[in-house]
N, C-alpha and C positions, 0 to 999 in steps of 0.2 A: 490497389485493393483497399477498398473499404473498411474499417475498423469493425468489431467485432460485437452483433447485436448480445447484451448481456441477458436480454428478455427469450432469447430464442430457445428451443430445446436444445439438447446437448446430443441432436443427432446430424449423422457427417459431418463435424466441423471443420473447419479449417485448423492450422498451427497454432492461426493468430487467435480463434477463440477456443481452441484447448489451451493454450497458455493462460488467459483472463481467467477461463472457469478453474484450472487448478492452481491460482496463485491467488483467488479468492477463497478457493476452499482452504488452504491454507492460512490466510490469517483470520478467516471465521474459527477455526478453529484453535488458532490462539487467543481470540478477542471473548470468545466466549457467548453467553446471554446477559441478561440484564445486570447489572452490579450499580451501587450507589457506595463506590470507597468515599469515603470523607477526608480524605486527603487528594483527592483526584481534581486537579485544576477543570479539568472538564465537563467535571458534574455525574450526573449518570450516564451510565449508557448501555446499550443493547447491540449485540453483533459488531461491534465497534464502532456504530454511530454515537457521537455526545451528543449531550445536550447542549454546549458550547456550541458545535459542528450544527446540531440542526437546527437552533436558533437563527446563526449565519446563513439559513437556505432561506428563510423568510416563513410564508405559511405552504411551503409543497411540504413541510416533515408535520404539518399541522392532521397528524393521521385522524385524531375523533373529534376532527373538525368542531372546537369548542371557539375559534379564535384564536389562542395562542399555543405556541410551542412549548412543551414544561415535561417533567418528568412523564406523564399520564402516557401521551406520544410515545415517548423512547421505552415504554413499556410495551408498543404494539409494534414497534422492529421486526420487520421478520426478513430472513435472509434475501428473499425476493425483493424487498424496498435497499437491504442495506447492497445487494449487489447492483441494482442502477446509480445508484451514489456512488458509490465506490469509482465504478466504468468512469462515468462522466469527471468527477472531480480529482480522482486521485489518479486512474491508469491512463484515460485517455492525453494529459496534458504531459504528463511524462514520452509519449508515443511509446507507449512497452512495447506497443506489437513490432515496434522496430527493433528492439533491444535482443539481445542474447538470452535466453528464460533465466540464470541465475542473475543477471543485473537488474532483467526488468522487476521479478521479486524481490528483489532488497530494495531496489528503488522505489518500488509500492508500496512492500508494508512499512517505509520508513515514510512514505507521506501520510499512510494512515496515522502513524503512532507520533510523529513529528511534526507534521504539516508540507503541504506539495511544496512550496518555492522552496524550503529548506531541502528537502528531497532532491528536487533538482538542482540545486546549487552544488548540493553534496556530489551527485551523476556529476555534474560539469566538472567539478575538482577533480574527481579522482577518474577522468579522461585526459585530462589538461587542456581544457574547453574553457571558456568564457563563461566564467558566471554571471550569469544574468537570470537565470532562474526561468528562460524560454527556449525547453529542449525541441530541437529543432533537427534540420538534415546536417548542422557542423559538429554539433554534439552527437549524431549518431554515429558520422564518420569517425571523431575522434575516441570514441566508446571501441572501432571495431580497430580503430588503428591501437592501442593500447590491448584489447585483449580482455574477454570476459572473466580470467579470472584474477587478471591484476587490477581493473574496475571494480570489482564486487567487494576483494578484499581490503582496499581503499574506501569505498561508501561505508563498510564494516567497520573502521576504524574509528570513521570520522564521528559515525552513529552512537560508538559506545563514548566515544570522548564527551558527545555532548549530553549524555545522556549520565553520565557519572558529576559531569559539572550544574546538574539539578537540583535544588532544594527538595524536590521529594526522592532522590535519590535511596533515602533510607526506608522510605516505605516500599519503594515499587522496584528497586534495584535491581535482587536477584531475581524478579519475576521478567525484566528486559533480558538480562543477561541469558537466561531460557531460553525467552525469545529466540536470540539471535543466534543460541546457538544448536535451536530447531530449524531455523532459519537457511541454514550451511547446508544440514542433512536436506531438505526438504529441495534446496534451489540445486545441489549438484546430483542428488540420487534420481531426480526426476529426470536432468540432462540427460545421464546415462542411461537411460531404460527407455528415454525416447528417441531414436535418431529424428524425430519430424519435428525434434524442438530445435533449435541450430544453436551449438553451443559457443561460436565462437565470431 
């Protein structure tokens, strides 16, 4: 099966893209709209795209086509541009639609907020898979041979650890810690109430 068009409507989806659409709607809803913190390594940003991040794409985040990438761009994010970035860079390389829905959601919004190879490095550890940061069919086996909720709560661990060992720790700390712990409700309550999501 083919991964899941993030452009399409949201009518009869499959598993694989009702998982994508609501583990996007879920950290759009953490990430917010536009913010310029000045302690944010990433610069500004809007729906969770930085300007760090869309610098990195070259000119496709070059939205009012002036030539460069700069704040003006990450002013005209709209959830529609930030959810084909997302798909492509962040869920697609992880293969969530393989994943169990609580790991593939911790594993995503930790690429978003952390960056993908750390995300998947994170997935491979706490499967006891090979880090190498290229989830693949040995990492998915070992995801299902371990079990979605000693995976999840392992990527959780690894996430706060690194994320407390931060120089901006003191600015952005309790607002992760939030995070993550919207994160738990959001990846196992949605399990439960779907059986078409596969939890394990």
């Amino acid at each position: 099966m083919s991964p899941p068009d993030p452009d399409r409507k949201p009518l009869a989806l499959s598993d694989r893209d009702r998982a994508f659409i609501i583990a996007f709607g879920f950290v759009l809803g953490q990430e917010g709209g536009f913010v310029d913190h000045p302690a944010d390594p990433g610069g500004a940003t809007n729906h969770g795209v930085s300007l760090r991040y869309a610098r990195s794409k070259g000119r496709l985040v070059d939205l009012n086509r002036d030539g460069d990438v700069d704040a003006d761009d990450i002013r005209l994010v709209t959830a529609d541009v930030a959810a084909a970035l997302y798909f492509d860079d962040f869920w697609a390389p992880l293969h969530a639609w393989d994943l169990p829905y609580p790991v593939a959601l911790a594993a995503f919004d930790a690429a978003i907020n952390c960056g993908t190879g750390r995300a998947a490095r994170w997935l491979q550890a706490a499967a006891g898979a090979v880090q190498d940061g290229a989830v693949g069919p040995r990492t998915i086996a070992a995801v299902t041979a371990r079990g979605a909720a000693a995976v999840y709560a392992e990527i959780m661990a690894l996430r706060m650890v690194h994320h407390a060992g931060l120089p901006t720790w003191r600015s952005f700390g309790l607002g992760w810690s939030r995070r993550l712990a919207r994160l738990g409700i959001a990846a196992w309550s949605e399990t439960i109430k779907s059986l078409e999501i596969p939890t394990v």
